[in-house]
C-alpha positions in Angstrom: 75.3 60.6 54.9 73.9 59.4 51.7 75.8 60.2 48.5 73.0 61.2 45.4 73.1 60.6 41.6 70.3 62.7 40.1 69.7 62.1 36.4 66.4 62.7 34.3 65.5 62.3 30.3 67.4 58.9 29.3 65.1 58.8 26.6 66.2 55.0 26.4 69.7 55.6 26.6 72.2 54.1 29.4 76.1 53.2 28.7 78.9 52.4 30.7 79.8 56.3 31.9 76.4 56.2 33.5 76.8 53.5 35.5 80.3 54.5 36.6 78.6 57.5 38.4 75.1 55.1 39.4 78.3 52.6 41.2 79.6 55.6 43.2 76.0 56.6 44.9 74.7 55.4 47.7 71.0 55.7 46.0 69.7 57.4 42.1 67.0 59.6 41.5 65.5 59.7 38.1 63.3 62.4 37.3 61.2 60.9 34.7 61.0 60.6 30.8 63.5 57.2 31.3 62.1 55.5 27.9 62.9 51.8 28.1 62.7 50.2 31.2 66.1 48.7 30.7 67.4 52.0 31.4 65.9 51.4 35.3 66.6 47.8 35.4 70.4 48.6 34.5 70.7 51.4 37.6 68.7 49.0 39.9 71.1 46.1 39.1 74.0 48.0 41.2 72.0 50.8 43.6 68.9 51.9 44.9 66.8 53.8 42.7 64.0 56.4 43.0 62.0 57.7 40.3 59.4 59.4 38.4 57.8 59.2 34.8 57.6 61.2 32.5 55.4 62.5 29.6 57.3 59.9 27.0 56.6 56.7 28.8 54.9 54.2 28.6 51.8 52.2 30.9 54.7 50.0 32.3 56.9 52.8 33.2 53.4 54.3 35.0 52.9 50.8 36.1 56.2 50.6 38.1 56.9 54.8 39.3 54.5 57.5 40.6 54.0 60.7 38.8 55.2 62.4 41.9 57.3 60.8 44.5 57.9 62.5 48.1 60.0 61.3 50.8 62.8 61.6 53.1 66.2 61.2 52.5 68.0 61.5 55.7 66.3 64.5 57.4 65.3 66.3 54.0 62.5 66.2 52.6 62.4 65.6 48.9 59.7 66.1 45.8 60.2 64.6 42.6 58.5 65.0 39.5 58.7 65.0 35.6 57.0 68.3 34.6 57.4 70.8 37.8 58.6 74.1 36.2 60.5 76.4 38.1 60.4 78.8 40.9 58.6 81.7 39.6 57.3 79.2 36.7 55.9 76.1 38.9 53.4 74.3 36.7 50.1 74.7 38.1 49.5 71.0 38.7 52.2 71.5 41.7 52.0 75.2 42.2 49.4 75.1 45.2 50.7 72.2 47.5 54.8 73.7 46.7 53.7 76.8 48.3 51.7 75.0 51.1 54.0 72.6 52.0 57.0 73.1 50.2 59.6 70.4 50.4 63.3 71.4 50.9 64.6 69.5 47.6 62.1 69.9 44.7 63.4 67.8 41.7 62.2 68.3 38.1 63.3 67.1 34.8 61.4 67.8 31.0 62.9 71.2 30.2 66.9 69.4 29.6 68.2 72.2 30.9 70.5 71.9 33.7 69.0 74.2 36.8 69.7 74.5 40.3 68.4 77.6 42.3 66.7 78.5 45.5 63.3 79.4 46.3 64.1 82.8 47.9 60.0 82.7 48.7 59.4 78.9 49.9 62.9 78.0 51.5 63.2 75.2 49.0 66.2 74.3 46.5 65.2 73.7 42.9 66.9 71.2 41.0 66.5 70.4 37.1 70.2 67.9 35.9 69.4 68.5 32.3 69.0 65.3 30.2 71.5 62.5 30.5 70.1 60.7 27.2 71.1 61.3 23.7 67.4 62.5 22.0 66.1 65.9 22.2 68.0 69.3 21.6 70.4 69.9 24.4 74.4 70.0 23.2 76.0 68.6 26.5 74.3 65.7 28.3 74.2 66.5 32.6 73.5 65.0 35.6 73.7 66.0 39.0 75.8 64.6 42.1 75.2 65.9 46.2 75.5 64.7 49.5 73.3 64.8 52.1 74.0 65.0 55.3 71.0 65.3 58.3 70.0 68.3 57.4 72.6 69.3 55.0 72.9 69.1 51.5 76.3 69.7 50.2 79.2 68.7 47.6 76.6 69.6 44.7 78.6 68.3 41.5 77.8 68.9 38.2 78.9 65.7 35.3 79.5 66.6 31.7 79.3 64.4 28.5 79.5 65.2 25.3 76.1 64.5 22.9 77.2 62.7 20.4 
């Protein structure tokens, strides 16, 4: 069983309530749009970390993550990118291989809205945990928490902080 903390648009931004949660995983996804690469260095200084970037960073952020990073995590097979859309919405850069060879956990960040919904047509789960930094228009910063277990993905969590 490996316990996830899925966070996405730091925007630069990391503090101590972060890294409470980041201590408590077994691994951290970042969806992409992290902004300084302190922000990595800080969650990679206690736990493994997987990530993306995004449409804000930088050649060294591109350097050191993938635009799209697949792989397993116990027996589930996971996607994760920055700019993915949604099911229904996919962005077309994705859209083609999703429905050819969807994975069971398709991770997004971008929009900063917190979204977690099944793909009633590809079997997959679809899961956006809003923006954990402070820049850009959403009220309540989110990030995501699960388990997964084999096959199972359970104990979906959903942490709050306030903006400002």
């Amino acid at each position: 069983m490996k316990k996830i903390l899925l966070l996405s648009d730091t925007h630069s931004y990391i503090d101590e309530k972060i890294l409470k949660y980041v201590k408590q995983a077994d691994e951290v996804w970042h969806a992409g749009d992290i902004g300084d690469l302190a922000v990595t260095d800080a969650i990679k200084a206690f736990k493994p970390l997987r990530a993306v970037y995004g449409n804000i960073d930088d050649h060294e952020a591109r350097r050191e993550f993938p635009l799209h990073n697949r792989f397993m995590c116990e027996n589930v097979d996971v996607w994760i990118t920055h700019i993915g859309g949604y099911p229904g919405k996919y962005n077309p850069s994705v859209r083609q291989e999703l429905y050819a060879n969807p994975p069971k956990i398709f991770i997004c960040g971008h929009s900063h809205i917190l979204k977690v919904m099944p793909d009633k047509t590809t079997g997959l789960l679809h899961m956006n945990p809003g923006a954990v930094g402070k820049h850009g228009f959403h009220k309540v910063r989110t990030m995501l928490r699960f388990e997964i277990d084999g096959e199972k993905i359970e104990n979906l969590e959903v942490i709050e902080f306030e903006k400002r």
